[in-house]
C-alpha positions, 0 to 999 in steps of 0.5 A: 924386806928385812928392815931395821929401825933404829931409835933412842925412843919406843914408847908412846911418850914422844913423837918419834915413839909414837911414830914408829909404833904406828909404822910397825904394823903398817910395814908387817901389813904390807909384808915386811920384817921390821927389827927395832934396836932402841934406847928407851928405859920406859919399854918393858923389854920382853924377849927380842925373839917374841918381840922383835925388839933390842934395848941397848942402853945409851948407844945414842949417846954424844960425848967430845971426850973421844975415850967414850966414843966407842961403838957398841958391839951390842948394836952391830952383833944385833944388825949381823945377826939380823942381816937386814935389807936396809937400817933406818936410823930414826934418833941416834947422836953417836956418829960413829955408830952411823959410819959403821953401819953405813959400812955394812949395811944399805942405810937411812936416816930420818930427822925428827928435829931440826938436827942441824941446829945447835939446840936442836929446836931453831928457838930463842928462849930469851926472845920468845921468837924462831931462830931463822940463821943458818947454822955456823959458829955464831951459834956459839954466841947465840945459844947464850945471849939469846938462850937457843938452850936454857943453860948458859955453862960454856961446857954446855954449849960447847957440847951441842954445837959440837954435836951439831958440826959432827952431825951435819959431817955425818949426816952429808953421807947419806944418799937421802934424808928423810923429813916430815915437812917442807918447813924442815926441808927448807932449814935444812937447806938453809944450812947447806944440805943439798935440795936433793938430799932431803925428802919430804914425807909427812907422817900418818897416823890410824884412824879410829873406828868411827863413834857417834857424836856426843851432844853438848856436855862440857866445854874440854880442851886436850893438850897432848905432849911434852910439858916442856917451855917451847910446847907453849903450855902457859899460853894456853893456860893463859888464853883459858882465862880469856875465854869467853865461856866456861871450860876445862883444861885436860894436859895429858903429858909429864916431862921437866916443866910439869910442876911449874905449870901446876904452879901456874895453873894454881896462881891462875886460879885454873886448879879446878878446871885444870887436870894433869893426867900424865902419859896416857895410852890405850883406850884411856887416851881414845877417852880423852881424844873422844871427849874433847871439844877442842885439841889445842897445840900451842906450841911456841918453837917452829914444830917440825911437824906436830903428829899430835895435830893429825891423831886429833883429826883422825877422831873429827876434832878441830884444832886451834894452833899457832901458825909456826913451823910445819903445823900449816901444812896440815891444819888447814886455816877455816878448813881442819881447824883454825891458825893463831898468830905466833904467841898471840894468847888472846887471838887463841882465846878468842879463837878457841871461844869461837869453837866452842860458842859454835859446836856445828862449825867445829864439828864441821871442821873436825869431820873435813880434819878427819877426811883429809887424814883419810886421804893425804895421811894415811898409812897406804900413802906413806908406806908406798913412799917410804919403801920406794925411798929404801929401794932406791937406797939399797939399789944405789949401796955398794959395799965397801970390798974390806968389809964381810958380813 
């Protein structure tokens, strides 16, 4: 099966990324062809004929000034050329794009985030709390007395609920879409999707080869992700100063909200246990997983998923995390780790505390976390899924009689 993903992301730098960097592979393995198109400037594009990658700037892009949105050539004479099987479209917001490509070739669409929501995260930043209203024009009003999104320009509003309308239109046209958990599915369908529209098909992550546990040494913590207000970076950092024992910080991440937490890590007295270490990949990252204690995901909005719970469990690591969004329908609560209450910061310290106070009840949890990627998040398991899902797209695609390849 010729297969074509379509992402603005292919780097390591995001989930979206770092998922398909996992899939590619695991397709090639199981004997398909898969072609990415892709707007991400972090990638060193190497020759599309040995890479099998096609970097077209901005094809992903949005705007309501109609003059812009043209379709770009670039991506349609790359999918001819390719004559695939069948397109996925993993992160895309020009929607004209997506009805010339639904028009010619069988497609799929996965959402990563909550695309139905204006913002995009079903947050309020002004309330600290999740957004739990269906998708409608209220949303204007919301976005800036319970600030869905930081800005509060009218144009910039305007602009994402427009987004939103146009990609709810666009999304009710494709016969499935894909999401990773059943919290996303149930949004969705809050907001008017169909229950038989949406499949739910969580992600997986590679297991490491196995390494023998380490006996005691210093108490780490491992925050992995984008250091952005809703991954809840400054509760961890707070829940660390309640902590019972000695330990250190590792933020293993970049993104706008890196230099406040450098501040704040320095007005919490944290410098010298804190260390910001950027983007990582390869072995230094095996490094920084297999030294930690802990994998901490303190994120505050509704994660539509969290794959960076299920890397932390495939190296045998516990992990403590708010009960919020899709993150219970992988970190079993006693089992793989342990649930703190939504923005509970001393909950969390005193639950990270616990972990470390009893190395063998976190190791106990991190080796059942790393059993349970094993046998429901395996790459087998989501493969099998998935290429049933795109059969069953491209048995039911007729293509319109206008239009020749």
């Amino acid at each position: 099966m010729r297969i074509v993903q379509l992402s603005k992301e292919w780097s390591a730098n995001g989930g979206v990324g770092t998922y398909l960097l996992h899939l590619r592979p695991a397709l090639e393995a199981a004997g398909h062809e898969m072609t990415v198109i892709h707007a991400d400037a972090n990638v060193s594009v190497l020759p599309s004929a040995v890479s099998g990658q096609f970097y077209v700037k901005g094809f992903d892009q949005f705007k309501t000034d109609s003059n812009y949105r043209k379709i770009p050539s670039e991506v349609i004479a790359v999918l001819e050329a390719v004559n695939p099987d069948i397109v996925h479209i993993q992160g895309n917001n020009n929607f004209l794009l997506e009805h010339e490509i639904r028009q010619r070739f069988p497609a799929i669409k996965s959402l990563h985030v909550y695309d139905f929501c204006p913002s995009g995260n079903k947050f309020h930043h002004a309330l600290g709390k999740v957004c739990h209203h269906p998708t409608g024009p209220l949303c204007v009003a919301r976005m800036a007395y319970k600030r869905c999104i930081l800005s509060k320009r009218p144009t910039v509003i305007w602009w994402h609920y427009r987004r939103c309308v146009e990609a709810n239109q666009n999304n009710g046209h494709y016969p499935t879409l894909i999401v990773a958990s059943k919290y996303v599915k149930h949004q969705a369908v809050a907001t008017g999707y169909p229950p038989s529209q949406i499949e739910v098909v969580p992600y997986f992550t590679r297991l490491p080869v196995p390494y023998p546990a380490t006996d005691g040494g210093e108490n780490t913590i491992l925050f992995v992700g984008r250091v952005v207000r809703e991954k809840g970076l400054d509760r961890l950092m707070s829940a660390v100063t309640l902590a019972r024992v000695p330990l250190r910080l590792v933020v293993a991440g970049d993104g706008p909200d890196l230099d406040r937490a450098k501040e704040l890590a320095r007005c919490l007295g944290l410098n010298g246990r804190t260390e910001f270490v950027g983007w990582v990949e390869g072995e230094r990252g095996v490094q920084l997983y297999r030294e930690a204690s802990i994998v901490v995901v303190p994120s505050v909005w509704p994660e539509p998923f969290g794959i960076v719970g299920l890397e932390a469990m495939s190296y045998g690591k516990p992990v403590v995390a708010f009960n919020i969004g899709g993150i219970p329908e992988w970190l079993e609560d006693g089992v793989t780790g342990l649930l703190v209450e939504p923005d509970d910061v001393s909950e969390m310290a005193e639950k990270i505390s616990y972990l470390l106070e009893h190395p063998d009840v976190a190791n106990e949890m991190g080796m059942r976390g790393r059993k349970r990627v094993e046998q429901e998040f395996n790459k087998e398991k989501h493969i099998t899924r998935l290429l049933e899902i795109y059969r069953e797209v491209m048995d039911g695609w007729t293509q319109p009689p206008t239009l020749a390849h």
